[in-house]
C-alpha positions as CSV (number, residue, x, y, z in Angstrom):
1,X,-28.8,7.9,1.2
2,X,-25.2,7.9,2.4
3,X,-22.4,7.4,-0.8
4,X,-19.2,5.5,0.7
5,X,-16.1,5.1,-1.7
6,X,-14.0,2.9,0.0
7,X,-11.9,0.1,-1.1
8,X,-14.6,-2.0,-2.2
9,X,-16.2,-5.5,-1.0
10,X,-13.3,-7.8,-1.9
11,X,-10.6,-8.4,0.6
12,X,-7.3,-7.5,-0.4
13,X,-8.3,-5.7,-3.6
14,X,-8.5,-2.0,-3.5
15,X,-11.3,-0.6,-5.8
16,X,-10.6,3.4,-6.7
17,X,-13.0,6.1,-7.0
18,X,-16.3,3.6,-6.9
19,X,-19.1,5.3,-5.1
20,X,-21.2,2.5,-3.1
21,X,-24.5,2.9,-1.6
22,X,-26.9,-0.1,0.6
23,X,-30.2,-1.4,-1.3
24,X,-32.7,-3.5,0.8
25,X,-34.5,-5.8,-1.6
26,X,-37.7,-7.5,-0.3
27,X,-40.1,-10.2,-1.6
28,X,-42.8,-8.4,-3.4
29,X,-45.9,-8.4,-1.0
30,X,-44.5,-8.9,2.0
31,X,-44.1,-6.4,4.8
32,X,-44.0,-5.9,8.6
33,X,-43.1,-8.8,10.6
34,X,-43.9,-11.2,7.3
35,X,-40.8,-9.3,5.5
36,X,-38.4,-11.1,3.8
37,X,-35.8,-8.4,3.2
38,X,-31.9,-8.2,2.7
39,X,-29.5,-5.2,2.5
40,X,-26.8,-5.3,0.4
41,X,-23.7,-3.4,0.8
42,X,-21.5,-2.2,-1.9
43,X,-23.7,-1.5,-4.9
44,X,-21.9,0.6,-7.4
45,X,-24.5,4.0,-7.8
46,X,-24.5,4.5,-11.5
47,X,-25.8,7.5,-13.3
48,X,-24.6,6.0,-16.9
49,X,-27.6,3.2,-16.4
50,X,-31.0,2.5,-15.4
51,X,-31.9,-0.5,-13.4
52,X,-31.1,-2.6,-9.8
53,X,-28.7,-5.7,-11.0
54,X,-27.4,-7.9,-8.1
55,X,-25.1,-10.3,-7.5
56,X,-27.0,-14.0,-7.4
57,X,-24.3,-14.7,-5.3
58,X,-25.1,-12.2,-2.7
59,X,-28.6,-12.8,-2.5
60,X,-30.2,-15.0,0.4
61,X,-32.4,-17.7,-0.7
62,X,-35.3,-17.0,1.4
63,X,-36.0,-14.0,-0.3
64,X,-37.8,-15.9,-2.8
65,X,-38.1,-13.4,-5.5
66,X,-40.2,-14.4,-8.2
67,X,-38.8,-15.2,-12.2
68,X,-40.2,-12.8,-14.6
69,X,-41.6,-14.9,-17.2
70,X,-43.4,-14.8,-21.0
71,X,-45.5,-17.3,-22.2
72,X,-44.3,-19.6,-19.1
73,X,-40.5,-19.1,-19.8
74,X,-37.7,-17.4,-17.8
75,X,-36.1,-14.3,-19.3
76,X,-32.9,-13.3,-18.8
77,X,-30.8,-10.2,-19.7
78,X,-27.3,-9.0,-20.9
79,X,-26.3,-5.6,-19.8
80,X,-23.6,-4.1,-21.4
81,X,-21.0,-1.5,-19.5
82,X,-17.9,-0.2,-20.8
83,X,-15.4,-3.1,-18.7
84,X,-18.0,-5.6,-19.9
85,X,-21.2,-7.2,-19.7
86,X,-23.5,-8.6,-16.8
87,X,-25.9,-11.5,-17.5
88,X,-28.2,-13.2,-15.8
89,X,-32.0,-13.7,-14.8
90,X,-35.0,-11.2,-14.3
91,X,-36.7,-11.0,-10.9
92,X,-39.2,-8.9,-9.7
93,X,-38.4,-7.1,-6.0
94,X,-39.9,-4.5,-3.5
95,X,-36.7,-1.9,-3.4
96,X,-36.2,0.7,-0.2
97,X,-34.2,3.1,-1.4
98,X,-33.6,5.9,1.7
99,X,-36.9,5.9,3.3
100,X,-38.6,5.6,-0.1
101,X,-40.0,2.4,-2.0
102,X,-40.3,0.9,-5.5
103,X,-42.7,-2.3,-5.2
104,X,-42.5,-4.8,-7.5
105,X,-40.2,-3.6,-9.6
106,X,-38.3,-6.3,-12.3
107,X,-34.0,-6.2,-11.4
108,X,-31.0,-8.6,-12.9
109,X,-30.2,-11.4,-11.1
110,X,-26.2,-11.0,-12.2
111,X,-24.8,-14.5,-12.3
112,X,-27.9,-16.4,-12.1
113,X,-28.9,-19.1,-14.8
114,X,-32.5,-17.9,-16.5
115,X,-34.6,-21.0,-17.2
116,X,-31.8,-23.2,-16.3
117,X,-29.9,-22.3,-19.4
118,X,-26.2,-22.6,-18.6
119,X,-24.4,-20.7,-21.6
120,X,-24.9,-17.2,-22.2
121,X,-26.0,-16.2,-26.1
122,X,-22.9,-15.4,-28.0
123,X,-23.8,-12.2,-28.9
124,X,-23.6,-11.1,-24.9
125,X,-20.4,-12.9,-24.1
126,X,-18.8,-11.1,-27.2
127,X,-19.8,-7.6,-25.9
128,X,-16.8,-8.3,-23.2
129,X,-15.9,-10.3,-20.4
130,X,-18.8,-11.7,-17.9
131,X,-19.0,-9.4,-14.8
132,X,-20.7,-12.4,-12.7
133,X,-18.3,-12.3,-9.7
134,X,-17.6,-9.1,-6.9
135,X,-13.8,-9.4,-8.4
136,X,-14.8,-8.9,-11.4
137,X,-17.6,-6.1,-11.1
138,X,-15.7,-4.1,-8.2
139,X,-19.5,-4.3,-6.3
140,X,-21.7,-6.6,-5.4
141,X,-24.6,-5.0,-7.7
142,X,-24.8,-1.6,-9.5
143,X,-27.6,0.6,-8.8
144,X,-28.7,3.0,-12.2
145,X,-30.4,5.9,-11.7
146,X,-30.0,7.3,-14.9
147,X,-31.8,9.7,-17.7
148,X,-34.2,7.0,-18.5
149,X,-37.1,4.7,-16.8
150,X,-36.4,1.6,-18.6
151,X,-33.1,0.3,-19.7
152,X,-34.1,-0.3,-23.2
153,X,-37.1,1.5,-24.7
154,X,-36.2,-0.2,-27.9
155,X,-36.7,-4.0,-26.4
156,X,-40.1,-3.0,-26.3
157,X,-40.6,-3.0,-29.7
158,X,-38.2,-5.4,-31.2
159,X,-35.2,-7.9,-30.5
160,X,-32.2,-6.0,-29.1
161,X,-28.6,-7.9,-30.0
162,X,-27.1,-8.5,-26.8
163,X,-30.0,-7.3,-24.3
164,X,-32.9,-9.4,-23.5
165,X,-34.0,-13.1,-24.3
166,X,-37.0,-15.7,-23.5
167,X,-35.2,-18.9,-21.7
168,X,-35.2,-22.0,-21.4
169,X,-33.0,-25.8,-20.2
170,X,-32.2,-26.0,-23.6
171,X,-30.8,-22.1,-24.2
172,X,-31.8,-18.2,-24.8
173,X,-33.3,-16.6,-27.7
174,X,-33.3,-12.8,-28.2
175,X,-36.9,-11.5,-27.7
176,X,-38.9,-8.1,-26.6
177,X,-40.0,-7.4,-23.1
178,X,-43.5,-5.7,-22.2
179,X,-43.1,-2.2,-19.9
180,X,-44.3,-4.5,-17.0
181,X,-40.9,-7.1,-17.6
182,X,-38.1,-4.4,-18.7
183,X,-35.7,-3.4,-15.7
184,X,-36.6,-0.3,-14.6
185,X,-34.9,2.6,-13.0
186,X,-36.4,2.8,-9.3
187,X,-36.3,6.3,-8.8
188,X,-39.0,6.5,-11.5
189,X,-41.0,4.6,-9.6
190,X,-41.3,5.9,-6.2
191,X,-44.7,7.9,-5.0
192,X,-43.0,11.2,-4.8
193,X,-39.5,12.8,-5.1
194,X,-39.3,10.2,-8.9
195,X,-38.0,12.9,-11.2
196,X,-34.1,12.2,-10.7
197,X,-31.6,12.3,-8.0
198,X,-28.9,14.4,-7.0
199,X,-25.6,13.6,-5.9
200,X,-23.3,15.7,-3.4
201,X,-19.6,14.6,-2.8
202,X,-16.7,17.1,-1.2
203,X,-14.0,18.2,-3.1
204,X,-10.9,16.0,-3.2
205,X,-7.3,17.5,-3.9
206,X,-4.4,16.9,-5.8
207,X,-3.1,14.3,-3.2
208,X,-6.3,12.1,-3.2
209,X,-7.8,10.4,-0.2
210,X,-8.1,7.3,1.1
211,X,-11.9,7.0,1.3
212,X,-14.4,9.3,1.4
213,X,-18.3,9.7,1.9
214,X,-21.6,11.6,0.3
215,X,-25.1,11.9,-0.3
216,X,-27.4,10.7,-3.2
217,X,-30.7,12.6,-2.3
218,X,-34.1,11.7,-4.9
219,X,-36.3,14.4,-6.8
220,X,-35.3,17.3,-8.4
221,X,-37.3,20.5,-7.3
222,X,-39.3,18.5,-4.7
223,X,-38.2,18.7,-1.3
224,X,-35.9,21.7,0.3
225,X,-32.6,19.9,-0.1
226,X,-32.8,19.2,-3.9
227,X,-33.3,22.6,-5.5
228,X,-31.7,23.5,-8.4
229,X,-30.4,26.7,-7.3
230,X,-27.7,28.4,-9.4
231,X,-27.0,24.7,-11.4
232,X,-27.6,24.8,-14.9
233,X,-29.9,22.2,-17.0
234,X,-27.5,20.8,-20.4
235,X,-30.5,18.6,-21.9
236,X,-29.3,15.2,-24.1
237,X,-30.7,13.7,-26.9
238,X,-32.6,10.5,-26.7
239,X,-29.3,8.4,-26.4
240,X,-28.5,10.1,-23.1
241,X,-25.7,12.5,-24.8
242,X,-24.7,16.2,-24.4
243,X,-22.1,18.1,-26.4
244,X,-18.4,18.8,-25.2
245,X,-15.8,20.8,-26.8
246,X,-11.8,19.6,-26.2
247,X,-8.8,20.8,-27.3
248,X,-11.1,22.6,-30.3
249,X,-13.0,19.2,-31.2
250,X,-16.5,18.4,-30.7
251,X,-17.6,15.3,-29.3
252,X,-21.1,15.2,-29.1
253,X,-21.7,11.7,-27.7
254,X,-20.5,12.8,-24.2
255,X,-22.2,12.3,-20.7
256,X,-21.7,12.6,-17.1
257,X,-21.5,9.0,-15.3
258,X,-21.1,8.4,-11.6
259,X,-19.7,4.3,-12.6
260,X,-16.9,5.6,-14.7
261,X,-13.8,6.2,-12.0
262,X,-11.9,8.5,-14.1
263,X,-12.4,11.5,-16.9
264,X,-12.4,9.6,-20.5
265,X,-11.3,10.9,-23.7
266,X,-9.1,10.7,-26.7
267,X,-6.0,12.6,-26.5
268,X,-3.2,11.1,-28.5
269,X,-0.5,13.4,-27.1
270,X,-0.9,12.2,-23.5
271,X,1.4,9.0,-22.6
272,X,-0.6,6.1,-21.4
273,X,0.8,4.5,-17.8
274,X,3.2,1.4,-17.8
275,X,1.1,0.0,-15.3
276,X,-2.4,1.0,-15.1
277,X,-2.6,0.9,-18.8
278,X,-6.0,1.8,-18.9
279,X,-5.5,5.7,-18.2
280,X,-3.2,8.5,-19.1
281,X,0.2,9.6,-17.1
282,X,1.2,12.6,-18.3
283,X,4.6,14.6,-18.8
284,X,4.5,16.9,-16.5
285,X,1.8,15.5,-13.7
286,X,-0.4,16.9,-12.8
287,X,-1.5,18.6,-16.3
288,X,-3.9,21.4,-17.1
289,X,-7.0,20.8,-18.9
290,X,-10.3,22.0,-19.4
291,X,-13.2,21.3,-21.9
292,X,-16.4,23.0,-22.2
293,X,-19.9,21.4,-21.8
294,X,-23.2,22.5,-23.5
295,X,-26.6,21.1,-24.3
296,X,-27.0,18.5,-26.9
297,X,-28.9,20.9,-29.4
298,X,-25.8,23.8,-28.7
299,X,-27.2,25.8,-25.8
300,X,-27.2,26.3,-23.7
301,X,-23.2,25.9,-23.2
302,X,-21.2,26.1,-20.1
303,X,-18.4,28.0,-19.3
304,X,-15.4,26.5,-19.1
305,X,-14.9,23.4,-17.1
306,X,-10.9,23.1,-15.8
307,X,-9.5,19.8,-14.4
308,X,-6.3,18.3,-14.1
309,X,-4.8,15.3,-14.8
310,X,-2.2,13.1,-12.6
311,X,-0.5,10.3,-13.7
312,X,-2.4,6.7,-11.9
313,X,0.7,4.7,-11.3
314,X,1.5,7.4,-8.5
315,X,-1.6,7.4,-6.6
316,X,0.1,5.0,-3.4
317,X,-2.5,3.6,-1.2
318,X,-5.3,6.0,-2.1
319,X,-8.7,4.7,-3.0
320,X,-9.8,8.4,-4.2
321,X,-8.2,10.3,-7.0
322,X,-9.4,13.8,-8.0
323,X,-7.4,13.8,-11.6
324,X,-7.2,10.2,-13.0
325,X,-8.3,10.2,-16.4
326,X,-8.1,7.7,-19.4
327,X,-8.5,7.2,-23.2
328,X,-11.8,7.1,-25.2
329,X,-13.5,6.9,-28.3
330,X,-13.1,10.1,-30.1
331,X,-16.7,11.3,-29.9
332,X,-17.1,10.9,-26.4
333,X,-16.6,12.5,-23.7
334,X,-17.0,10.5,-20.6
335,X,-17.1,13.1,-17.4
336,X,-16.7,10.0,-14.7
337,X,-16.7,10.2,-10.7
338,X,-13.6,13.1,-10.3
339,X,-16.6,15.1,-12.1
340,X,-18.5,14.8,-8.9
341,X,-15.9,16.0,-6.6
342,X,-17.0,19.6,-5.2
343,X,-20.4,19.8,-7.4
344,X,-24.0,19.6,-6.6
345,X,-24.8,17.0,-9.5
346,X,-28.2,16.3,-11.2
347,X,-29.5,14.0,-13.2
348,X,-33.2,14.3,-14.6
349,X,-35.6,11.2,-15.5
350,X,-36.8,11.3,-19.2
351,X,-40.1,12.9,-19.7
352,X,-40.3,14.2,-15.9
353,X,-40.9,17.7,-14.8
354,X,-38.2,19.0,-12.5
355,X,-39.7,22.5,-10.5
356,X,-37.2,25.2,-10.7
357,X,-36.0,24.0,-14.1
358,X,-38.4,24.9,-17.2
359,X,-36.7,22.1,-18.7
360,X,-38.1,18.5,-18.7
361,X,-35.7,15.2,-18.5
362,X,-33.5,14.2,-19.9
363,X,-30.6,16.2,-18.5
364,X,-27.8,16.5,-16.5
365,X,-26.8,19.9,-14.6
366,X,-24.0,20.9,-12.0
């Protein structure tokens, strides 16, 4: 599937460094000249999640995609992302992902009112503001096709704060989800090539660009352009985590995520920007760093990875930035989309076999 960063879906407001692909989303069932289908542009392709959420907004009404329900009631979800949270109904869809299919596969309505409930729980508005509008998400829908199947094993089991919730006119109360309701990753789902994806973007320089283009390609080992190759498998723990070293401190909560748009991590010596106070602009720019990655167990580890850091109130009219970066908690290390830039990026499925590996998912390797 093509990966377009550009400036994003909202006129006059210029996303940076969000990778967008198209979904088509049909009623589950139909097909051939009975299809009700619609593409969507401008979904956010997300490693650090699992799970198809769209804008109710966006959607067309004749698609007619049918309410998960339990015991006759809606059930909605609250997703929460690092710039906030996303809330909204359950549906179930037929997805086409690049010439491949997930049918009948449960999504998040973003926006939409589950059960005709009209507040969202407190616990899910606290997490962070509501991302229910394209202004406020930067997309029109965020495609994960993370290390896991489900986006929370632990629903299935018990009540999650601030995840998912039987509905109804009156309000939401937080409840489990069977494996048949839980949003799913698609990828997992498809008849072949369902044990990760890979994603290839050029190399950007110092100077940035002002749009750019790639390729998110599904399977792992299964087809002639996804081999592993020479790219090494760093296996996480169950939370989706790998190790990395900085500046002689380990922070072993650290990932690799395609949504993030810059490199995140605590460095208390780097100046934060006057106006994009979100991310670092350091004295000189650009600055010389590097960190070094390794499996969440210790091995195996990676040689060094360098990178450099330029200051983002100086990036002019440029959409893509190869060196932004940004404060974080201090045990994480978040390796966002300048990552990406000039690597052959994978990232396995949970429990799936990847050929060429010897190493099951979860992992991430580059």
């Amino acid at each position: 599937m093509p990966i377009v960063i550009d400036a994003g879906p909202v006129p006059g407001v210029s996303e940076i460094n969000v990778p967008y692909v198209s979904v088509t989303v049909c009623t589950p069932g139909t097909s051939g000249a009975n299809a009700a289908c619609q593409t969507i542009d401008h979904v956010l392709l997300d490693t650090g999640s699992s799970g198809l959420r769209l804008l109710n907004s966006t959607l067309f009404s004749n698609l007619s995609l049918p309410a998960v329900t339990q015991s006759g009631n809606a059930i909605g979800e609250c997703e929460v992302f690092g710039i906030g949270a996303t809330w909204g109904s359950v549906l179930l869809a037929d997805i086409y992902l690049g010439g491949e299919v997930a049918r009948s596969v449960s999504i998040q309505n973003i926006g939409d009112q589950p059960g005709g409930a009209t507040a969202v729980p407190n616990d899910c508005s606290s997490s962070g503001v509501i991302q229910n509008t394209a202004a406020l998400l930067g997309a029109k829908g965020i495609l994960g096709v993370g290390l896991f199947t489900n986006d929370c094993d632990q629903c299935l089991i018990q009540p999650v704060a601030a995840a998912y919730y039987t509905c109804t006119p009156t309000g939401c109360t937080g409840s489990t989800v069977t494996s048949a309701q839980v949003v799913k990753n698609p990828v997992a789902l498809f008849a072949q090539d369902n044990n990760g994806v890979l994603i290839q973007l050029p190399a950007v320089s110092n100077a940035g660009a002002a749009g750019l283009t790639g390729s998110l390609i599904f399977g792992i080992g299964t087809e002639v352009n996804n081999a592993l190759g020479s790219a090494v498998p760093y296996a996480t723990d169950s939370y989706g985590n790998f190790r990395t070293t900085f500046n002689s401190v380990l922070m072993s909560g650290s990932f690799i995520d395609s949504g993030s748009n810059g490199l995140f991590f605590q460095d208390s010596s780097i100046p934060t920007c006057s106006v994009a106070t979100w991310a670092y602009c350091p004295i000189p720019s650009p600055m010389s760093q590097s960190a070094i990655n390794a499996a969440a167990s210790g091995s195996p580890s990676a040689p060094p990875v360098s990178f450099s850091i330029v200051g983002a109130d100086n990036l002019g009219q440029n959409i893509v930035a190869a060196n932004i970066a940004g404060p974080n908690i201090s045990n994480q290390f978040d390796w966002g989309l300048p990552f990406f830039f000039g690597r052959s990026v994978f990232t396995a499925i949970s429990g799936m076999s990847t050929p060429g590996s010897g190493t099951p998912g979860p992992y991430f390797a580059y």
